[in-house]
Steps between C-alpha positions, in 0.01 A plus 500: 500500500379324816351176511248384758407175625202350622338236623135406501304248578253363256261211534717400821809478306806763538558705174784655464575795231719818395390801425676852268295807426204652616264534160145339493639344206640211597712212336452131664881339448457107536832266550635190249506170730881573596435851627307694720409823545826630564611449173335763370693726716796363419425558129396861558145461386298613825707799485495577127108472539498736793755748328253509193202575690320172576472309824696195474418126686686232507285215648703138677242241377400231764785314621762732314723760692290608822190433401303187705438142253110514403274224463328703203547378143685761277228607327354615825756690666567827343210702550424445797864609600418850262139523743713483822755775329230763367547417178262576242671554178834448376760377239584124629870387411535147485842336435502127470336241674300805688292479195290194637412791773441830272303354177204352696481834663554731199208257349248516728533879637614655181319806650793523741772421229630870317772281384694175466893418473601153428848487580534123343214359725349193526153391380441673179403195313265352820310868446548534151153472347438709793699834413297675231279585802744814606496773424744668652861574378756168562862493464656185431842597629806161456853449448629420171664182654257376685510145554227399715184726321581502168439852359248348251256524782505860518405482144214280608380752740527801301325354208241408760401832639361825320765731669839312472840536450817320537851612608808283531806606651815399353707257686272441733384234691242356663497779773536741270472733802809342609696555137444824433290637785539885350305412169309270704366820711513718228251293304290420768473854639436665125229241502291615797560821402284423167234258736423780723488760266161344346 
């Protein structure tokens, strides 16, 4: 499967992304704070997405991989990186500390949100009386063993939302992704199966 990349500019700053497939239905892949966008093809996710019929992207944040440092707060950065990209709608993947980036989004454009995948990210509890607002599907997707977001908080967000659900890979850890990156992509791409079938 090839894999594109591109770079943009947006508000004055260089973006950098990959892209996988060709679908209008697109999955937004964001990085944990030791990562970047690479990992994701590393892992095999951009191309399991593409193989399964969705068009993957997996976004460098500002100041991570190629992509420029921003001035922007986190809560201000991802849409208007989605704007510059043509994206409208999609299934946003956020592993880790990317979640400071993806839950202010999914919250105030839920319109633009088919689905959500918390691979162990960060900022469920800031957000937390926030969550029974979507109503989309979201995946709380974490290692069995990991040490740094305990897996508690994925009960916290599933109990927190009206479409939920939790899966925990065994073994894994923190970048689950990393552990077992086949059930990792086998999960996530059974999930936006479901979120774009509705």
């Amino acid at each position: 499967m090839k894999i594109e990349t591109h770079t943009i500019p947006v508000d004055g700053e260089t973006v950098h992304f990959l892209s996988a497939g060709a679908s209008v239905n697109t999955v937004v892949l964001l990085h944990g704070k030791s990562f970047s966008a690479e990992t994701w093809r590393k892992t095999g996710t951009l191309s399991s997405l593409a193989e399964a019929g969705f068009r993957a992207l997996a976004v460098d944040l500002p100041g991570y991989g190629l992509s420029a440092p921003s001035g922007k707060p986190e809560d201000q950065v991802l849409g208007p990186i989605l704007d510059a990209v043509g994206v409208a709608s999609s299934v946003v993947v956020a592993a880790s500390f990317s979640g400071w980036y993806a839950f202010p989004y999914i919250l105030e454009h839920p319109e633009r949100v088919r689905g959500f995948v918390s691979a162990a990210s960060r900022g469920i509890r800031k957000y937390r009386e926030y969550l029974g607002r979507l109503r989309f599907p979201v995946l709380a997707l974490w290692g069995e063993k990991d040490d740094l977001v305990p897996v508690e908080r994925a009960d916290i967000l599933v109990a927190s939302v009206p479409d939920g659900r939790k899966v925990v890979i065994p073994e894994g850890t923190h970048a689950s992704y990393l552990s077992d990156p086949e059930r990792f992509n086998r999960e996530v791409c059974a999930f936006v199966a479901e979120c774009f079938k509705q």
